[in-house]
C-alpha positions in Angstrom: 15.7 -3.6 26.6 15.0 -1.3 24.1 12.9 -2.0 21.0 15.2 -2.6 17.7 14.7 0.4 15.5 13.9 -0.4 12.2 15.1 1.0 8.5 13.4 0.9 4.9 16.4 -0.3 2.5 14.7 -1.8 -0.3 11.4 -0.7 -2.5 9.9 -2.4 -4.9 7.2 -1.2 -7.1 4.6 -2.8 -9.5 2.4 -0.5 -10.9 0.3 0.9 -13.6 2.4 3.6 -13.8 5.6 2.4 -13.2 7.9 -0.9 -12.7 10.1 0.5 -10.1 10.8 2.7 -7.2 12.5 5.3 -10.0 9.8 4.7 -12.2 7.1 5.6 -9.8 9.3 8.7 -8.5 9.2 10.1 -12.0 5.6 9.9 -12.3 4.9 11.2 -9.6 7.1 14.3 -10.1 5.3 14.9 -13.8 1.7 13.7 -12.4 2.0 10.7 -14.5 -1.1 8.3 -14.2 -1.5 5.0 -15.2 -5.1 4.5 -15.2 -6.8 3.7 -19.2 -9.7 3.1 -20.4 -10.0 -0.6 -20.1 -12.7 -3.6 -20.0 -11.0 -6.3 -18.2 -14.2 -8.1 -16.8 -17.5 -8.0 -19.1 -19.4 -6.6 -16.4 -23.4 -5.8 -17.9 -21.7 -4.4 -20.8 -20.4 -1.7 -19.0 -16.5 -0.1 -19.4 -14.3 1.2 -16.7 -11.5 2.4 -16.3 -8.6 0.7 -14.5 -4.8 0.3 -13.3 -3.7 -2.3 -15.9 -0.1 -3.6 -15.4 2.2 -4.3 -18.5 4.3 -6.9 -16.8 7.5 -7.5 -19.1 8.2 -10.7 -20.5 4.8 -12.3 -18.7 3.9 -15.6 -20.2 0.4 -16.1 -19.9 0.0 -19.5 -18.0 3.0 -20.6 -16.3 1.6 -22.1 -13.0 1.5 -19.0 -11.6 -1.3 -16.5 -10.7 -1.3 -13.1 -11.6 -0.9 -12.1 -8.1 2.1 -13.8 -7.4 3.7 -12.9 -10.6 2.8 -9.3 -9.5 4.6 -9.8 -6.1 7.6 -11.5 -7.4 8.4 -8.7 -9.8 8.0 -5.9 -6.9 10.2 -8.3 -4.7 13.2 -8.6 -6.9 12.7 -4.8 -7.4 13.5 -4.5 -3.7 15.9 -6.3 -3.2 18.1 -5.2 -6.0 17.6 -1.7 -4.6 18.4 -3.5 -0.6 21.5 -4.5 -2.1 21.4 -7.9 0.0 22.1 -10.2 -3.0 25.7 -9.3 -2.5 25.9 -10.1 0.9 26.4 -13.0 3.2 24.4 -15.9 4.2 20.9 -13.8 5.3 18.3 -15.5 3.2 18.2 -18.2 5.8 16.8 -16.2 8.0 14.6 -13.6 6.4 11.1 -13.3 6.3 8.2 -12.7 4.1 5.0 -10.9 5.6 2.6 -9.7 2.4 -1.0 -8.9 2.4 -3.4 -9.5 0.2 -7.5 -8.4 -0.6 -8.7 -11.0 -3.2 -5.5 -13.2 -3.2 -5.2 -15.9 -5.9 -9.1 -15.2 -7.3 -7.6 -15.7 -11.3 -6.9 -19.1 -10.2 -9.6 -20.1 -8.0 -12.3 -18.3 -11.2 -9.9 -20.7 -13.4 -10.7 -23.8 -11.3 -14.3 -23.1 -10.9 -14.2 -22.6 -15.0 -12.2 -25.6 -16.3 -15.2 -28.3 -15.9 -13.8 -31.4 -16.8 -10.4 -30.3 -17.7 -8.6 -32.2 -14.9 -5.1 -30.8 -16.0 -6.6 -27.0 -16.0 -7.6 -28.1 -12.6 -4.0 -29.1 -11.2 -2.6 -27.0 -13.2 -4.6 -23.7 -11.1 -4.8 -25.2 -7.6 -2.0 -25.3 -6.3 -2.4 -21.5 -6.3 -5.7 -21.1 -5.2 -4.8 -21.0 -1.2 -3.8 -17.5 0.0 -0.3 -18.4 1.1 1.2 -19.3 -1.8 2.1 -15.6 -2.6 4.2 -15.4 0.4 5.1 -19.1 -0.5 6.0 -18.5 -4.3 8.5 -15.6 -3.1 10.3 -17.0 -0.5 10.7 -20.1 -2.4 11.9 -18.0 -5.6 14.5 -16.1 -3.4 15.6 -18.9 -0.8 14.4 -17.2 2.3 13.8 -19.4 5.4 12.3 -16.8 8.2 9.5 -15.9 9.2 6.6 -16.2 6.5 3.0 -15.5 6.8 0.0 -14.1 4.6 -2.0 -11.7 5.7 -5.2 -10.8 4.8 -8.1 -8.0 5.8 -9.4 -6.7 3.0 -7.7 -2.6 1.8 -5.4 -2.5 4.8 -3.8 -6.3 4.0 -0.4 -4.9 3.0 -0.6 -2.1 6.1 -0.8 -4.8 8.7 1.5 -7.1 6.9 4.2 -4.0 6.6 2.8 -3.3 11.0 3.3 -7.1 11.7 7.3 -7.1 10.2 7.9 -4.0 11.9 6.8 -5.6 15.4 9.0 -9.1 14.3 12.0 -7.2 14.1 11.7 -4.2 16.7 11.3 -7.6 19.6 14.4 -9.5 18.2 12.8 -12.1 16.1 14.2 -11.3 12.8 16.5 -8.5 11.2 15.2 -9.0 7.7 11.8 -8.9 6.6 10.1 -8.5 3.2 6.6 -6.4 3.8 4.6 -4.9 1.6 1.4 -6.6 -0.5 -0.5 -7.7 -3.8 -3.7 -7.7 -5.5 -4.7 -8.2 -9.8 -7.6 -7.0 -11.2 -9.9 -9.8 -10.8 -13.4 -10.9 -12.0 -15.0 -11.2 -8.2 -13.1 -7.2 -7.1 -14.4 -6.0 -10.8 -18.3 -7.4 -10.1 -18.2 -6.7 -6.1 -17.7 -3.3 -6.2 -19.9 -3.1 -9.7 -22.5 -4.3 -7.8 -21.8 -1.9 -4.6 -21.8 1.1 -7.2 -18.7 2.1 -6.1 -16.4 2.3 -8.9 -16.9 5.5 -10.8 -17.3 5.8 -15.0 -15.4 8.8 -14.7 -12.5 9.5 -13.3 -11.4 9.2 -9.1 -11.9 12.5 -7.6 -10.9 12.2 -4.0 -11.5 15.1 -1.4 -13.7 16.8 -4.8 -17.3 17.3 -4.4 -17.5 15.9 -7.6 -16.4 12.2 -6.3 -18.3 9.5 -7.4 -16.7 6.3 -6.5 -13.0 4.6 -7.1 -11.0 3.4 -10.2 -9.8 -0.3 -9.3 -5.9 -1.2 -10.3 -3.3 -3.8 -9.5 0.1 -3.9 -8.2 2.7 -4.6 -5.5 4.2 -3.0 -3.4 7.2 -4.3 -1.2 9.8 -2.9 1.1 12.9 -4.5 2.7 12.8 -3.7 6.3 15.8 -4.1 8.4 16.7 -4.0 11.9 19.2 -0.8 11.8 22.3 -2.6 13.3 22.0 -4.9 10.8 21.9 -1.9 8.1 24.6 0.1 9.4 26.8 -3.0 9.3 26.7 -4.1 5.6 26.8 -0.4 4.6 23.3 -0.1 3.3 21.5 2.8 1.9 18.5 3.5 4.1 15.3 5.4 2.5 13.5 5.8 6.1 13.0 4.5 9.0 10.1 3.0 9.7 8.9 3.8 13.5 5.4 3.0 14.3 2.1 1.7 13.6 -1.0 1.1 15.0 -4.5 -0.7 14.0 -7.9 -0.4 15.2 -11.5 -1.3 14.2 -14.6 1.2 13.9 -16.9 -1.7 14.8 -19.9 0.0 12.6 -21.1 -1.0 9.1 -19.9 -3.9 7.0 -18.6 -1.5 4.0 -19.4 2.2 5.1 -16.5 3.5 7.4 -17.4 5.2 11.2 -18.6 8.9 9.9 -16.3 10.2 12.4 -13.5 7.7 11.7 -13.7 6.1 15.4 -10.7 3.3 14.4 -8.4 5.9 12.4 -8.8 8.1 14.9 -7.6 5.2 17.6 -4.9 3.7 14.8 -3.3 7.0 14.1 -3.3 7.9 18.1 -1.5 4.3 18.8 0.8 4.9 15.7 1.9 8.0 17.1 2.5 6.5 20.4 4.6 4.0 19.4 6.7 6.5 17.6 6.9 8.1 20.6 6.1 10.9 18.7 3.5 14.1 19.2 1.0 15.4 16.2 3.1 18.3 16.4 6.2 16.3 14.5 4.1 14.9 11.6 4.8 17.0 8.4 2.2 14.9 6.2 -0.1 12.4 5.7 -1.0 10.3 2.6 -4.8 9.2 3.0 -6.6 6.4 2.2 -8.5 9.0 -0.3 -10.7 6.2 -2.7 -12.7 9.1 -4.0 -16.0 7.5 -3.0 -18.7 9.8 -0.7 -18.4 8.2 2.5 -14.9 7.2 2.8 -13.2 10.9 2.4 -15.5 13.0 4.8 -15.0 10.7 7.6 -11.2 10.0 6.9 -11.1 14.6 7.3 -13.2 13.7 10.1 -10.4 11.6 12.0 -7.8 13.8 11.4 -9.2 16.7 12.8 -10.3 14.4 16.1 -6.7 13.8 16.1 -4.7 16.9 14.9 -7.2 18.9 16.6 -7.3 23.2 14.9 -4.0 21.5 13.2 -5.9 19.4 10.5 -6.3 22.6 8.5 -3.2 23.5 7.5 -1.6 20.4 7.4 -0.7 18.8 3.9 -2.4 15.7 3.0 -3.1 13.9 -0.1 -4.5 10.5 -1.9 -2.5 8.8 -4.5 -5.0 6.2 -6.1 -5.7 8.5 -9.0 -1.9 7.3 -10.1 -2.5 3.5 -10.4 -6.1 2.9 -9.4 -7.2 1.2 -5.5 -5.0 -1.8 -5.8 -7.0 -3.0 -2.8 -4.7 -5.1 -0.4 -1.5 -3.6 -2.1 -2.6 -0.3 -1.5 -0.9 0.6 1.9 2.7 -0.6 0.5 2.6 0.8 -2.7 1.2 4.2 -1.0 3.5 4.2 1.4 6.2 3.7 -0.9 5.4 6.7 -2.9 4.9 9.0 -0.1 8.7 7.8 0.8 9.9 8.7 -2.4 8.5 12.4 -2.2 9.9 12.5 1.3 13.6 11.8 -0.4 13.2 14.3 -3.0 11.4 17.5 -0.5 8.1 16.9 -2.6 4.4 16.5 -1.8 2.8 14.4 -4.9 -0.6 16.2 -5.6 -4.1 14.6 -5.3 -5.1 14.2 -9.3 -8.2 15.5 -10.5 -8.8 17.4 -7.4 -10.2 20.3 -8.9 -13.2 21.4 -6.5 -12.7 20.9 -2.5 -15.9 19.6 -1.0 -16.3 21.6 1.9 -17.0 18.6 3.9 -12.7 17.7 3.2 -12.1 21.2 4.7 -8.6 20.1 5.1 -5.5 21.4 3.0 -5.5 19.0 0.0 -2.2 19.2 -2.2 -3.6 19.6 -5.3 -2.1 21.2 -8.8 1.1 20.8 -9.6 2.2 19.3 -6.3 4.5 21.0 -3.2 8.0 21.5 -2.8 8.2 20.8 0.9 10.9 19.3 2.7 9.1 16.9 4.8 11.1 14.8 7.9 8.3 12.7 9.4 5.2 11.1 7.4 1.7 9.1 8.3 0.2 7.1 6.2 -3.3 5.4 6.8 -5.6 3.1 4.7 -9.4 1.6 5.9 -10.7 -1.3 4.6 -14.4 -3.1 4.7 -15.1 -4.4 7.6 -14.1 -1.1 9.5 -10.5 -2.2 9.6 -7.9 1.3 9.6 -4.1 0.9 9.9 -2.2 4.0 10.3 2.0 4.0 9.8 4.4 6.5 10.8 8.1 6.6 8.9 10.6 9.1 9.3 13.8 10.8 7.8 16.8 8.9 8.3 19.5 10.1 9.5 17.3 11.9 11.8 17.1 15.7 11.0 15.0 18.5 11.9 11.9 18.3 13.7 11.9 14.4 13.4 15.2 13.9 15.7 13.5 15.6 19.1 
């Protein structure tokens, strides 16, 4: 039997730059970034910037942590836009898959901080294990599927968004909420103070200027459906979702393969699962962090895998919009290189000014592309040496992406 095909019919967006799929569309279009000058973490008395979320209406100790509240706002997001909350009795059976970098950290740096305040304590640990972010939103929204937590460090959401695609292209669920979370938290702020790699400028990525990442937070989540079960209620589909693939580099605990061995092997097996050929992909939307190893070596992999190709096809890094929101970043990315798709328009890489000629590869940059784009890749890497690479197409099929 054939694999279930599988559609995107709800987004949901929490961002620095935007609250919703619309929101993040607009900015996008008018190169809108959230990132400010902000001090979140007193780290040596130094001042970064960052992707701060305004959440609306947030009260500021209500049992749960920041992360969840983050999640919860990008689910209802999607499934408003799904329009499943008119429908029939299908929270029973559909899942939650979300990733996540640093998880609940607010909480657990609340517990460690609250000494003898035994209600502080209880009050903060019930929130401290990684699954209650998958926890908190299925029990907010009734849903009884599948539910997991996934966590490996920038490509949490990626797998997560990988793993519901798999669930419902073998038969064991129609509906899935994907996607991922992370807040700005003290232990991401220090860790990657200490590793030098956030820079006290501005996120470059692909410029020969780059000299390390702007953190943010945010979620990122998508409705995925098993098609059948789309076409039946009527839905509005964005895209269809069509393959993935992950592998590791197996090199260096934070600097990635300088030839991007795993993206190289995670875009080949994304590609194969599409049943697709590099010829088809239009685009792809890089991991991009703006920091000196990561961009070469991602350039690297695509030439390795595009071959002559690589040169002339359109890629770009949207991190300079809301900052690296860690394990959120391969939903929320994703999300906005759908949104372009829908509208024929390539987002630009911000504050990519000068091309380092090691990213000899064609950068949108400026005021973006009008391009009508049919089928998309998307890859993130992570610490560890972890790369994820997704492949989502027009739908209904059109163009280069129906052969």
């Amino acid at each position: 039997m054939s694999p279930h095909r599988v559609v995107i019919t709800g987004l949901g967006v929490t961002a620095a730059n935007a609250l919703s799929a619309d929101k993040l569309a607009q900015a996008l279009l008018n190169r809108r970034s959230g990132i400010r000058r902000a001090a979140p973490f007193d780290i040596e008395g130094r001042t970064y910037s960052a992707g701060v979320v305004d959440l609306p209406g947030e009260t500021p100790d209500n049992g749960l942590d920041r992360v969840s509240k983050l999640a919860l706002h990008a689910a209802e997001q999607a499934l408003r836009d799904s329009g499943l909350e008119a429908q029939g009795n299908w929270r029973e059976v559909a899942g939650v898959m979300l990733g996540t970098s640093r998880g609940p950290a607010l909480s657990l740096e609340q517990v460690i901080r609250s000494g003898g305040d035994e209600d502080a304590r209880r009050r903060h640990f019930g929130e401290v294990p990684f699954s209650s972010i998958a926890r908190n939103v299925a029990d907010r929204f009734g849903l009884g599927g599948i539910l997991s937590t996934v966590t490996m460090a920038c490509v949490s959401s990626s797998l997560a968004m990988g793993r519901a695609l798999d669930e419902i292209r073998q038969g064991r669920a129609s509906v899935m909420l994907a996607g991922g979370a992370d807040a700005l938290t003290l232990l991401s702020f220090s860790g990657f103070s200490v590793l030098r790699a956030m820079t006290p400028t501005v996120c470059r990525p692909f410029d020969h200027r780059r000299n390390g990442m702007v953190l943010g937070e945010g979620a990122g989540i998508l409705v995925l459906e098993e098609l059948n079960h789309a076409r039946q209620r009527g839905a509005r589909i964005h895209a269809e979702l069509c393959g993935w693939g992950t592998a590791g580099d197996a090199h260096h605990p934070t600097s990635p393969h300088p030839e991007g061995r795993g993206l190289q092997q995670a875009m080949t097996l994304a590609l194969r699962q599409a049943g697709l050929t590099t010829e088809q992909i239009d685009f792809v939307n890089l991991h991009g962090t703006g920091t000196p190893a990561n961009d070469p070596a991602e350039c690297q992999a695509l030439r390795g895998v595009f071959g002559a190709r690589a040169a002339a096809l359109p890629v770009n890094s949207l991190k300079p919009y809301f900052g690296h929101t860690l394990g959120a970043s391969g939903a929320l990315e994703l999300i906005g290189s759908v949104l372009g798709m829908a509208r024929d328009f390539l987002p630009p890489t911000l504050n990519c000014e000068e091309l380092d000629p090691k990213c000899d590869v064609d950068v949108v940059r400026g005021e973006g592309r009008a391009q009508r784009i049919d089928t998309l890749m998307s890859t993130k890497s992570a610490f560890g040496g972890a790369n994820v690479a997704l492949v989502t197409r027009r739908f209904p099929e059109t163009g280069r992406a129906a052969r």
